[in-house]
Structure formats: structure tokens, C-alpha cells
C-alpha angles and dihedrals in degrees: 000000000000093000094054085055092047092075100070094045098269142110135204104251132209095212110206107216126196112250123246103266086066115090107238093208093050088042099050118063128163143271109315080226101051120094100015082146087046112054097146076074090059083053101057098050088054090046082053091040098048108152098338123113104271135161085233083076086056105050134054108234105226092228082077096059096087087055086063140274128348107257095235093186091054098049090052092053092050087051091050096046083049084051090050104048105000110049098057092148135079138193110190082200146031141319135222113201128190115198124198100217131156100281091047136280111334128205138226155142122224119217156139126291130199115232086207085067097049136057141159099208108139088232089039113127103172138135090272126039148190111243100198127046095276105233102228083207101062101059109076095076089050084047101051099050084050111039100088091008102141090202132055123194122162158213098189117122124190126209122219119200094228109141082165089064091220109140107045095019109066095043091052086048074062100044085114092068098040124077117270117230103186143334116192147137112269118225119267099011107309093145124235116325110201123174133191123203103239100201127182097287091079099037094092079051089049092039094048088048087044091053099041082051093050090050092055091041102085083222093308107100106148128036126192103245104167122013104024096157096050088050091056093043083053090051096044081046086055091045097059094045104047099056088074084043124089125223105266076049098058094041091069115017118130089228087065082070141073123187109235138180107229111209134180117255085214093054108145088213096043107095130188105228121192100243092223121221122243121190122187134183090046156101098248089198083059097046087043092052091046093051082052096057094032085062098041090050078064101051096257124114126211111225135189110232154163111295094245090066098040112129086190145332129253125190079352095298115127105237127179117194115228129212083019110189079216139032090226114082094203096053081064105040095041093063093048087051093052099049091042094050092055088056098049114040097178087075119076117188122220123199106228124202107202138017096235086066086038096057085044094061124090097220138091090299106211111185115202124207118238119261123227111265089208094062086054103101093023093062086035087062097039101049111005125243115359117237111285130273076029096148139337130224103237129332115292098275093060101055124108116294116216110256125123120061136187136203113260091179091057138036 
């Protein structure tokens, strides 16, 4: 059965659940990636942790980053003491998930995905694709904490471009008839998190939308939504592995694999939010002035304008840039930041999700405007991955939280 998924980029998990004596809101935290410009957010969810089993003893929260590298041997002894005593359940199967976020109650199914299928790889044209510019440099950390973990567990979502709602959607019109797994309140407001065993008996129902999908796909079938940084440290992981494997090995080996949430792009609760800029460290007059100049050496002009045109906001003015070599603002202004920040090292950028965060910060605020969900796979297979931090799928309370795991020492 697993090969007949594999075609279309996907594998058949066993999905590793914590038991019932262990507390699922204490068990579940958000994305490692969400709140770096918050960390007193990260401290409270240890302070409501404390010594109880949770998936935040099993990540390293990007805020730390800047305390120093992840400890990799720590954390792997962390994920085989949860394998040990936490995760004392077990699905030989899928599982569809409903989360309650923001913008309503959003679907998914979590699975695995083959490596073989995806790469980010600006040239890259395969099932499954990167949809932002994939930072070479930010990989080792991701890499460390997953290269010998003998646990994954995941906050990757993947978008499918199925207007029809074919794949995630009928199944959860059935839920009724399906397991449930766990239904509970996340932590800080992270909304209801509810999950349904989806057993063999649904897979020739998952494996007739898949193909009708992978007829429509033009070869793009899967795009990164969310964690596109921790799927290609997976796949350089894989790579590394598999050269010392033979064939039959690498057939079958977990490490080929990566769990995932699919989610529909068309999603009515799945929402597109801008992913704002933060510079410290600066004079945001004099940032502001060198953006101005970068864009007219190009032949664009910054202009001030009405707040319904505004392609962003610098030093809270709304700007449009005229004559832009490209529809999308960031993948302007991101260049520019990239260049000016090497040239002034005082300055560190944050990726804010949210404005309310943005407006909190004492730094050269720069707003971002939202980008058209629906011009998501047509500009991937146009022009390869957007510039990164192009968009993100919902603020930071509603990513994926870390729940479910799976064994990367067993099949």
C-alpha cells in the first residue's frame, strides 16, 4: 500500500500518540519558528509545562538561537525517554485533524511525505516544492537536532490545490464514522485541537482523489506551506543517510520520510497573512531613505499613497512602488534587506507574524500587505519558490502545534 501512495509523494505513517496519563495541552506547543521577537511567550509555556511530558522538551524554540546552538544530544535523549513513557499509543494509518484557529475551524491529514518526491532546489521542478527562496544557512541547526533523532514530529503543513475539496473534506463529512484520537483546548490561546484515526478502509477513497489531483497537477502537486526550512533540513538529513544505504534500504527506510499536515489551499479557514519586517538596531528615517534610492537605481519610485493602495508601510506611512520589476512588494524590498544588512552589522531583522506584535516593537516597523492564496501554485510554477517570509498561513497562534510523533529508528 505504501508504494501506491508513493506516487503521489506520500507515505502510510505509524503515528506515535501520547497515552492518556499524559496532559495534551501541556503536551502540544507551537511551531519551534513562531514568537522569536516574543520570548517572554516561550516562558510562559515552560512555566505551564514544568516537569510534565511536552513536545517543547523536544524542539529547540528559534528565539534561542541567538543564545547559541541547538543541543542536539539532549534533545535525543528527551525524544527517546517520550518514546519510552509518553508515546504509549499507536495509528498504522492517517490522521485527520480539525483546528479551531482565528478565521474558523481548519482541516488537515497528517501524513507521511517522501523526500525523493520533494526538493528546494531553485531549478527544482518536482511533485512536491518549496514555496519561499530556501536560506542554505539556516539549515545546520535544523540539521543537527535531526540528523540521529530517533523521533520526528512536525510543524510542516502542505497545501493541495484542490478547489474541488476532494481529498481532506469528505472524510471529515464522515468523521462520525472514523476513531477519534483527542479533542482538547491548546495552550495560549491556540484554539481546540480534535483528531480521527483514518484506518485502511479509507485509503482506496484517499488513493482515487490523489490520483484525480495528480492528473490535474501539471507535475506540482504539493506545495510547503508552513516549515519550509525544517522539510529541507529533513531532505538534506535523508541525503546524507541514504548514500551508505542499498536499494531495498532506501525503499523502505523511516528517514525517507517526513510526517506532514496536508491542508487545502481553499480552505475557508485557512487565511494568507503578510509575515511583517522588524529591524533593530537602526534609524529607521535612514533605512527608509536607502530603500528609496535602492528602488529608483532600478528604475522604480516610492511613493507615499492612500492606504488602499499601500504595498507596505514604512515608518508607518503607507508606499506603493511604481514601475515595480515585480507584483510582489517583498520580493523588492527583501533583496534590498539582505544586501543593507550586510553592510551594516549593527542592524538584526525579525519576521513578525501579526501587526499587533509589529506596532509593539521598538524597531523600524515595515507592514507588509497580504498576498492572494489563490496565486500561490500558479506563481510557484511560474517562477519557482517567492521570496522568502513571503507570506504566512495564519498569525502565530494559529500554526501547527507539535503533536503527533513518529519512530525514525523503526518502520
Amino acid at each position: 500500500m505504501n508504494e501506491r501512495f508513493r506516487q503521489y509523494g506520500l507515505g502510510v505513517p505509524r503515528i506515535l500518540l501520547p497515552g492518556p496519563e499524559v496532559d495534551p495541552a501541556k503536551w502540544a506547543v507551537v511551531a519551534c519558528d513562531q514568537y522569536t521577537a516574543q520570548p517572554e511567550w516561550w516562558k510562559q509555556a515552560e512555566a505551564l509545562v514544568g516537569s510534565s511530558p511536552s513536545t517543547l522538551k523536544l524542539i529547540h524554540p528559534e528565539y534561542r538561537l541567538r543564545e547559541g546552538e541547538p543541543d542536539a544530544r539532549a534533545l535525543h535523549e528527551a525524544m527517546r525517554d517520550a518514546l519510552d513513557h509518553a508515546l504509549t499509543r499507536a495509528v498504522d494509518g492517517f490522521v485527520l485533524v480539525e483546528r479551531e484557529t482565528t478565521q474558523g475551524a481548519r482541516l488537515g491529514l497528517v501524513a507521511n511525505v517522501d523526500l525523493e518526491a520533494y526538493d528546494y532546489a531553485p531549478d527544482a521542478t518536482p511533485l512536491i516544492r518549496a514555496t519561499e527562496g530556501t536560506v542554505v544557512d539556516r539549515l545546520p541547526p535544523r540539521m543537527a537536532v535531526r540528523r540521529k533523532a530517533p523521533l520526528d514530529l512536525t510543524h510542516v503543513m502542505l497545501l493541495a490545490d484542490d478547489p474541488g475539496r476532494t481529498l481532506i473534506e469528505p472524510l471529515y463529512a464522515a468523521r462520525a464514522t472514523l476513531a477519534p484520537l483527542y479533542d482538547f483546548e491548546l495552550m495560549q490561546g491556540g484554539g481546540r485541537l480534535r483528531g480521527w484515526a483514518v484506518g485502511p478502509e479509507r485509503f482506496e477513497q484517499l488513493l482515487a482523489a490523489l490520483e484525480a489531483l495528480h492528473k490535474a497537477a501539471d507535475g506540482f502537486l504539493f506545495a510547503v506551506g508552513d516549515g519550509n526550512h525544517s522539510l529541507a533540513a529533513a531532505r538534506g538529513c535523508w541525503l546524507e543517510l541514504r548514500e551508505g544505504l542499498s536499494e531495498a534500504e532506501r525503499a523502505n527506510h523511516p528517514a525517507r520520510y517526513a510526517l506532514v499536515e496536508l491542508v487545502n489551499l481553499y480552505d475557508e479557514a485557512l487565511a494568507f497573512e503578510p509575515i511583517h519586517r522588524a529591524v533593530f538596531g537602526v534609524d529607521g528615517a535612514r533605512l527608509t531613505h536607502d530603500f528609496i534610492l535602492y528602488c529608483r537605481a532600478r528604475g522604480m519610485s516610492v511613493v507615499p499613497c492612500e492606504s488602499e493602495r499601500a504595498q507596505l508601510y514604512m515608518l508607518d506611512e503607507p508606499l506603493a512602488i511604481e514601475n515595480a520589476s515585480n507584483p510582489l512588494a517583498v520580493a523588492i524590498l527583501q533583496p534590498f534587506l539582505d544586501a543593507w544588512l550586510k553592510e551594516h552589522p549593527e542592524a538584526r531583522i525579525d519576521y513578525i507574524h501579526g501587526a499587533d506584535v509589529l506596532e509593539r516593537l521598538a524597531a523600524c516597523r515595515i507592514r507588509l500587505m497580504p498576498m492572494d492564496k489563490r496565486a500561490l501554485f500558479p506563481a510557484v510554477r511560474a517562477g519557482g519558490a517567492l521570496p522568502r517570509k513571503t507570506f504566512s498561513m495564519g498569525e502565530a497562534r494559529d500554526k501547527r502545534y507539535y503533536f503527533e510523533c513518529r519512530s525514525l529508528t523503526s518502520g
